[in-house]
C-alpha positions in Angstrom: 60.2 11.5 -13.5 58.0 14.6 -14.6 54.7 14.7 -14.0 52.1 17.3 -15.9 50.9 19.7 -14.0 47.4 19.5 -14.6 47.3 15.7 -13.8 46.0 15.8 -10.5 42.9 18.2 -11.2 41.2 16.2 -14.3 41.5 13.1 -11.5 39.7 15.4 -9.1 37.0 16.0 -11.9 36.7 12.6 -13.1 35.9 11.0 -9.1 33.3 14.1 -8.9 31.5 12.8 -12.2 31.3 9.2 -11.1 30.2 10.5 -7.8 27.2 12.6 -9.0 26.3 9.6 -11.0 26.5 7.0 -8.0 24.6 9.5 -5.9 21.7 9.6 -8.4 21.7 6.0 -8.9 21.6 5.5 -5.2 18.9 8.3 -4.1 16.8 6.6 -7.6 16.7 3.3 -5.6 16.5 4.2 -2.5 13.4 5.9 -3.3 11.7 3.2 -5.2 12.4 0.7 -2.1 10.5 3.1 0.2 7.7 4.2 -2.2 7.6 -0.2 -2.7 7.7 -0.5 1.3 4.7 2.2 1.6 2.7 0.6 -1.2 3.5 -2.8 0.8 2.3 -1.6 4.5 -0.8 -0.3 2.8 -1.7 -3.8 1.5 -0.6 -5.0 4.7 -3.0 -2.8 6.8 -5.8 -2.9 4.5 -5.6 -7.1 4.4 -6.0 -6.9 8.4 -8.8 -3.8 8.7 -10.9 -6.3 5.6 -10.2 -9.3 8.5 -11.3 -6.9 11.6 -14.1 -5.8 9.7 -15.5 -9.6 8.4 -15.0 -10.6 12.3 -17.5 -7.6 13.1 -20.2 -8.3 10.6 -19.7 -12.4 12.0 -20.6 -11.0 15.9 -23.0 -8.3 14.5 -25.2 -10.4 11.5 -28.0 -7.6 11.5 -24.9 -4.8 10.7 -25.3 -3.0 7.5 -22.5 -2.3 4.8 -21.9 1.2 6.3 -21.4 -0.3 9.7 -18.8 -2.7 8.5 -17.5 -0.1 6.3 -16.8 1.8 9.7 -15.0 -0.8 11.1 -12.7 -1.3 8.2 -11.6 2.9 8.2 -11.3 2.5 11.8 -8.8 -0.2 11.5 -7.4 1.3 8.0 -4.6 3.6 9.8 -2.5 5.7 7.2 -5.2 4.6 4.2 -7.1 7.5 2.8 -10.5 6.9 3.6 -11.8 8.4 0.0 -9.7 5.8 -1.8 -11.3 2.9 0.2 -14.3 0.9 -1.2 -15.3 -1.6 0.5 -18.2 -4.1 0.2 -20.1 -6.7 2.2 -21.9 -9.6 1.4 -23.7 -12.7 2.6 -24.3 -14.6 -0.6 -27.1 -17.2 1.1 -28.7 -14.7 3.5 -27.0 -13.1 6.5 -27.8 -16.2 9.1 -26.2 -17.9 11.6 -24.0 -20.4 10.4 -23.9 -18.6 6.9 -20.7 -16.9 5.3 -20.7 -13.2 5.3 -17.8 -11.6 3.0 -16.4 -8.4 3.2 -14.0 -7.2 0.0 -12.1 -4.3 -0.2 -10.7 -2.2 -3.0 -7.9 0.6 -2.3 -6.1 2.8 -4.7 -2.6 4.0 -4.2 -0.4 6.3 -6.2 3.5 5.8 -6.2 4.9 8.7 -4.5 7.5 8.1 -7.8 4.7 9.2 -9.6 7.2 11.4 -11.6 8.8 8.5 -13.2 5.4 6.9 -14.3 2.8 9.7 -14.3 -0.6 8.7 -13.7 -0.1 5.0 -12.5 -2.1 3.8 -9.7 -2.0 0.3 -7.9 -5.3 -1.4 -7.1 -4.9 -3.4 -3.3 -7.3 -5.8 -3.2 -8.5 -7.5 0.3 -11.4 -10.4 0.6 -12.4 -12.1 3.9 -14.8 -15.0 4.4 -15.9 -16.0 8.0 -19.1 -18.1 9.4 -21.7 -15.8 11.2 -21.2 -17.1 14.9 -24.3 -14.5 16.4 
């Protein structure tokens, strides 16, 4: 049985192709599931600091909106603090027994921002407690 020559070195091309392409493919994904994990923890940690900072303005009813705003960048770790709006309110007067609700508003950019330039996600957090003093 003869065999061409050249046989062995278009094989040799043709598994370096479909590598390059499965590397691509991979590295692609891999980076949208960390950019999605990121985009993820930042909704996580911004739901908690919005909790943290509703259970301060329930212990503390005569704290203003920049004192509760405090609270929430304190608890806000990895969350640009330029991004981060947040608001509080006590709808029927900030009493004891009343509801005082703090909502907070966080833009993120997609570190794949070169796939889909200019897109930013808006993280939304709300919290509701009764003012206990």
């Amino acid at each position: 049985m003869v065999t061409p020559v050249n046989a062995g070195n278009r094989e040799a091309g043709q598994d370096l192709v479909e590598y390059a392409l499965t590397v691509l493919l991979f590295l692609a994904l891999t980076t949208f599931i960390l950019d999605g994990g990121r985009i993820l923890w930042n909704y996580v940690t911004l739901t908690e600091a919005t909790r943290s900072g509703a259970r301060y303005a329930t212990t503390h009813k005569d704290s203003t909106a920049t004192d509760v705003r405090g609270k929430v960048v304190e608890r806000s770790w990895g969350v640009d603090p330029t991004s981060l709006s947040v608001v509080k309110s006590c709808p029927l007067g900030c009493y004891l027994g009343e509801t005082v609700w703090v909502t907070t508003t966080y833009q993120v950019k997609p570190l794949t921002n070169l796939v889909w330039p200019g897109m930013t996600f808006r993280l939304y957090a709300e919290s509701a407690m009764e003012i206990q003093n």
